[in-house]
C-alpha positions as CSV (number, residue, x, y, z in Angstrom):
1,X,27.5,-12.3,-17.1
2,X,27.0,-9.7,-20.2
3,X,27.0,-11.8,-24.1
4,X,27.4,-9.1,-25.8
5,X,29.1,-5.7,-25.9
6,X,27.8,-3.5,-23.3
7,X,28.9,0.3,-24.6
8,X,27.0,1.4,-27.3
9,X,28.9,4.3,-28.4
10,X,26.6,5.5,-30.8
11,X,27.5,8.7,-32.0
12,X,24.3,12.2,-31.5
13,X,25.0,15.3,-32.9
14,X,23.5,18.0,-32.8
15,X,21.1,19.8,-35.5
16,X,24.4,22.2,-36.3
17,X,26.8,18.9,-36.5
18,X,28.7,18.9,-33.4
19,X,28.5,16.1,-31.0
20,X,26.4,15.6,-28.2
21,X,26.8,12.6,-26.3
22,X,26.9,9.0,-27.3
23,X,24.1,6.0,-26.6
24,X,23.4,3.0,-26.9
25,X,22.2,1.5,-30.4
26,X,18.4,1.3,-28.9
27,X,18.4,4.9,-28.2
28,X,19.8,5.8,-31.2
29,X,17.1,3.8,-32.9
30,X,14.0,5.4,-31.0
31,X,14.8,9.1,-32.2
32,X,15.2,7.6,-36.0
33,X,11.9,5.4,-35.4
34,X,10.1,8.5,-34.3
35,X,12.1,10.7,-37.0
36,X,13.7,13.1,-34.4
37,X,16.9,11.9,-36.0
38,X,18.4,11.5,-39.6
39,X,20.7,8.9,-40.1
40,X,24.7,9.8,-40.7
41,X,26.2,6.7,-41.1
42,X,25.5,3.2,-40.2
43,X,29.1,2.1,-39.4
44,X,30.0,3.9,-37.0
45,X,26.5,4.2,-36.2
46,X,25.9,8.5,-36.0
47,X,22.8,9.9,-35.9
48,X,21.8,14.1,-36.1
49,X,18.9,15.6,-34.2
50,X,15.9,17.0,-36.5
51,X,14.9,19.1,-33.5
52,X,16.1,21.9,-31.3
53,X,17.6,20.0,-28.1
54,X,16.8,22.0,-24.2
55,X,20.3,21.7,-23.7
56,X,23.7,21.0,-25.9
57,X,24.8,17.5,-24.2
58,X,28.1,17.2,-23.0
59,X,29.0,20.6,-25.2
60,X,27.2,22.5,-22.4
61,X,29.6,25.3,-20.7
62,X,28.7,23.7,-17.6
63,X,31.2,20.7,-18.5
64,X,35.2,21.2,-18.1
65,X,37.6,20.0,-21.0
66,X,38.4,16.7,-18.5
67,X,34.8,16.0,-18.1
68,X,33.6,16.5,-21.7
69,X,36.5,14.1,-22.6
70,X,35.3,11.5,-20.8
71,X,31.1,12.3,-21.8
72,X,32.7,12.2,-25.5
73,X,35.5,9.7,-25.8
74,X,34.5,5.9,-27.0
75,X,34.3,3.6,-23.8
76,X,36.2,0.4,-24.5
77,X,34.4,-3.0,-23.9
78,X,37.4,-4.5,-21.2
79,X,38.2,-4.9,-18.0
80,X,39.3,-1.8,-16.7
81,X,41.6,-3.7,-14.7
82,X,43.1,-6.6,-16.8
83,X,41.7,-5.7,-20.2
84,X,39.9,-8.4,-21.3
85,X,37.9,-8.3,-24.1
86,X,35.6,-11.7,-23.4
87,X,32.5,-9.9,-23.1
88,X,30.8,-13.0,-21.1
89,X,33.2,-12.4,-18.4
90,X,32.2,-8.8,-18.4
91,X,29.7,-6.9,-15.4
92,X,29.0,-3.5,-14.6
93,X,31.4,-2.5,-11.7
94,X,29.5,0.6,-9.1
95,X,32.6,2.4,-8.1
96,X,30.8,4.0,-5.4
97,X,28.4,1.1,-4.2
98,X,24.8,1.3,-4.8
99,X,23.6,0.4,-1.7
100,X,24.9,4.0,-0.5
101,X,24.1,6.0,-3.6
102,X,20.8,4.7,-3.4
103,X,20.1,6.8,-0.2
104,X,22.1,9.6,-1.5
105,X,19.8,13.3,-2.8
106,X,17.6,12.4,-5.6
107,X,19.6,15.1,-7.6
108,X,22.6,12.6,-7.2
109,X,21.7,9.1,-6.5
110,X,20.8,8.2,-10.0
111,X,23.3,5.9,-12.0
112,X,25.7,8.4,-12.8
113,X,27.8,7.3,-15.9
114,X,31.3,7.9,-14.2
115,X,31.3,5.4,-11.3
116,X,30.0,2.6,-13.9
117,X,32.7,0.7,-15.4
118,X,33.7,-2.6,-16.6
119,X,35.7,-5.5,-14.9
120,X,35.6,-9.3,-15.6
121,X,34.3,-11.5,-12.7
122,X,37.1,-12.8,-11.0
123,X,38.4,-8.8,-10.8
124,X,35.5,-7.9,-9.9
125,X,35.0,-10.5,-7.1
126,X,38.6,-9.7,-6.0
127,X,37.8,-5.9,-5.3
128,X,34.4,-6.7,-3.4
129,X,35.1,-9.5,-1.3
130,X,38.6,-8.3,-0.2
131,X,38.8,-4.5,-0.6
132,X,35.6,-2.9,-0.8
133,X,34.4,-5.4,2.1
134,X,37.2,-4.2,4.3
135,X,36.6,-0.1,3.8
136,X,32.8,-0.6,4.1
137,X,33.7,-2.7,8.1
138,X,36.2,0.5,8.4
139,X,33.2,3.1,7.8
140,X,30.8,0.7,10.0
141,X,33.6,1.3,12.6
142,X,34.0,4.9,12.4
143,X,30.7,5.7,12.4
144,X,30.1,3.5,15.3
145,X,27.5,1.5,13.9
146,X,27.5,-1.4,16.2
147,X,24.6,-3.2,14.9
148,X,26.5,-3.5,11.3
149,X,28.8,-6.9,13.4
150,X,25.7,-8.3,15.3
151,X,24.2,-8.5,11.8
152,X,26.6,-9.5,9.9
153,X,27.6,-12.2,12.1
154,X,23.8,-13.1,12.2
155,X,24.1,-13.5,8.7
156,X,27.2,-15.2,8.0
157,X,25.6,-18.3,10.3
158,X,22.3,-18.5,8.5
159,X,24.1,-18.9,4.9
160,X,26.0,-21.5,6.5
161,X,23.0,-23.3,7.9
162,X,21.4,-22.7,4.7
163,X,24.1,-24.3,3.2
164,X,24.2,-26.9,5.5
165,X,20.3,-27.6,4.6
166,X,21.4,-28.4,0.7
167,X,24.0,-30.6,1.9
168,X,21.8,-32.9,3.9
169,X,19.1,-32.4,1.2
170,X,21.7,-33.9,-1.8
171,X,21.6,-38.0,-1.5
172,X,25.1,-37.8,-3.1
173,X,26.9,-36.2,-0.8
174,X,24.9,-37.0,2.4
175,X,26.2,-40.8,2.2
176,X,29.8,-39.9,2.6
177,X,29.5,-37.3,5.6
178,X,30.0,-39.1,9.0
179,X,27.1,-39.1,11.5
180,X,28.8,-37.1,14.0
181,X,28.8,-34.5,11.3
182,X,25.2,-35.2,10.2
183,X,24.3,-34.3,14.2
184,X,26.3,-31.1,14.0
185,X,24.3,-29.9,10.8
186,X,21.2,-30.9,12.2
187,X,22.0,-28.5,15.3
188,X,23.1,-25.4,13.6
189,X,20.1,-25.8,11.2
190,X,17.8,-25.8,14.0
191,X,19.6,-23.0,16.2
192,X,19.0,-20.9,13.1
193,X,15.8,-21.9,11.8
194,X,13.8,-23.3,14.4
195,X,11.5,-26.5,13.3
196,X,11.4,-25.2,9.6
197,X,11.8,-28.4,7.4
198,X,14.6,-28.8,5.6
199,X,12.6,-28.0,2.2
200,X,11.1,-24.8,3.6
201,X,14.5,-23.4,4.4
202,X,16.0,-24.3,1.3
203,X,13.0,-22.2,-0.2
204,X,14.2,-19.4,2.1
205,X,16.1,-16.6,-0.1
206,X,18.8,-15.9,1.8
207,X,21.0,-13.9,-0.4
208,X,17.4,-11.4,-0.8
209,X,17.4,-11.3,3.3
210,X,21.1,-10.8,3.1
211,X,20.9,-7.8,0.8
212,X,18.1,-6.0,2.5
213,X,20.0,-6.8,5.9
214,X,23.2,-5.2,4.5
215,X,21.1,-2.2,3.0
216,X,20.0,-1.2,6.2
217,X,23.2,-1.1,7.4
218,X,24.4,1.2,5.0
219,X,21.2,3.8,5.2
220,X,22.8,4.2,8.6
221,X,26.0,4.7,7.0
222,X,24.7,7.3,5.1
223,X,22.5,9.0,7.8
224,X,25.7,9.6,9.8
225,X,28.1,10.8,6.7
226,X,27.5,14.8,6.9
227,X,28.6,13.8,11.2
228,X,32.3,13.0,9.4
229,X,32.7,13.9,6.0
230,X,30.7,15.8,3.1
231,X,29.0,13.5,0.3
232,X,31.8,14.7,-2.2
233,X,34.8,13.5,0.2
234,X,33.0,10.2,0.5
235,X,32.2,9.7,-2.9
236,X,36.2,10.6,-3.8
237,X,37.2,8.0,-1.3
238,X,35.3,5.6,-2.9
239,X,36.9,6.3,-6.4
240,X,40.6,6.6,-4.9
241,X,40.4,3.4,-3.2
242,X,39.3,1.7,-6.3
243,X,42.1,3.2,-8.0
244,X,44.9,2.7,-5.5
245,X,44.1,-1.1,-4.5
246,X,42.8,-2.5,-8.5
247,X,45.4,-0.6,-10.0
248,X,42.8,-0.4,-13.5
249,X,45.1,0.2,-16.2
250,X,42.3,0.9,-18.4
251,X,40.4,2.8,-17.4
252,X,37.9,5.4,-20.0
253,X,39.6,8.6,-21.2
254,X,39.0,11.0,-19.1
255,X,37.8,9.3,-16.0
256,X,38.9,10.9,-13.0
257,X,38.9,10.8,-9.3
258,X,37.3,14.4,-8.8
259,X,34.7,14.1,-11.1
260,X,31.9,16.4,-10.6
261,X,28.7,14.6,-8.4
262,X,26.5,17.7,-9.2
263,X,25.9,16.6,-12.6
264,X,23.3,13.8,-13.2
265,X,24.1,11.6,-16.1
266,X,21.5,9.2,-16.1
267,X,19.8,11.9,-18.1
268,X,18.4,9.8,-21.3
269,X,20.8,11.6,-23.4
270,X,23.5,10.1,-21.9
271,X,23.1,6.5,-21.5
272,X,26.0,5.0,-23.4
273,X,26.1,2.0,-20.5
């Protein structure tokens, strides 16, 4: 969980005065450390480039009206969904998950900006383990990826022996489970891991063996996508079914479902989040 703000929304102009993009206060501080900016105003922090810039941020022509709202406009420290403002309860939320965009085109797989907002944990936990969960079985399904059940049911049994493991290993709780259930532990733990001792499975990570389980399940995801769907369609589904089942009612100005994907806004300049 975040402690403190996590949008800087630090204000870069350019060297003629109109505004570029927005960043995060340590970015803003590295060009005025290395004098490639002159400081504007401290509160709202605004800085203006000493230098000729490649490009002209989110001014370029290449940028809509919608899209250079949303590269422009201050993002609001909330839940997109709720609204809160308790920055502890506060994480980065991947619209489209990052175990697919990390096997999407280098041009496009980077963090982009738009499918990274806020949501407090409960929220959060709400979408992944109940909505996301369900369309990522649905793809599995269509795609006919019939290792993605043998797996996950693989899975689901070793966290439960694993859990099974801390239970027995806990002198607290072990005196008040029956024997009977004691036996039953015992067997699971063994079906699953062999003649391990107790100890060296609970040194097992099983949530890092879960993760690189599931990401191999969705590199086949993504290897069959162009078979059904183009990497724009799949990347709006993602964004309309966060929208139609989370309902955000705060989301940034300008977001929008049909945001470009060409455009790669993990470029330093824009790194606001």
């Amino acid at each position: 969980m975040k402690k403190k703000k996590i949008y800087g929304n630090c204000k870069v102009n350019h060297p003629d005065g109109s505004l570029m993009f927005l960043c995060l206060p340590k970015k803003a501080h590295w060009y005025l450390s290395r004098g490639l900016a002159k400081l504007i105003s401290e509160e709202p922090l605004v800085i203006q480039l000493t230098f000729e810039p490649k490009g002209r941020g989110a001014m370029d022509k290449k940028y809509t009206d919608k899209e250079r709202e949303y590269l422009l406009g201050e993002k609001k420290n909330v839940c997109v969904v709720c609204g809160t403002q308790n920055f502890e309860a506060l994480t980065k939320h991947h619209v489209v998950p990052q175990e697919y965009r990390k096997h999407f085109p280098v041009a496009i797989k980077s963090r982009a900006s738009h499918d990274v907002v806020l949501m407090c944990v409960n929220h959060h936990m709400k979408y992944e383990h109940v909505y996301a969960d369900k369309l990522k079985r649905s793809l599995e399904q269509k795609f006919e990826i019939e290792s993605a059940n043998v797996e996950r049911a693989k899975l689901a049994r070793m966290a439960k022996a694993h859990s099974f493991v801390k239970i027995l290993m806990n002198p607290d709780r072990i005196i008040r489970i029956p024997d009977e259930r004691i036996e039953f532990f015992l067997s699971e733990i063994k079906e699953v891991f062999g003649d391990l001792s107790l100890q060296e499975i609970a040194d097992i990570n099983v949530q890092k063996i879960s993760r690189e389980k599931t990401e191999a399940v969705s590199k086949l995801v993504t290897e069959k996508l162009e078979e059904y769907m183009t990497l724009e369609d799949f990347i709006f589904m993602w964004r309309s079914h966060f929208i139609e089942t989370m309902k955000p009612k705060f989301m940034p100005e300008g977001w929008s479902i049909t945001y470009s994907i060409s455009y790669n806004l993990n470029d330093p300049q824009f790194s606001n989040v």
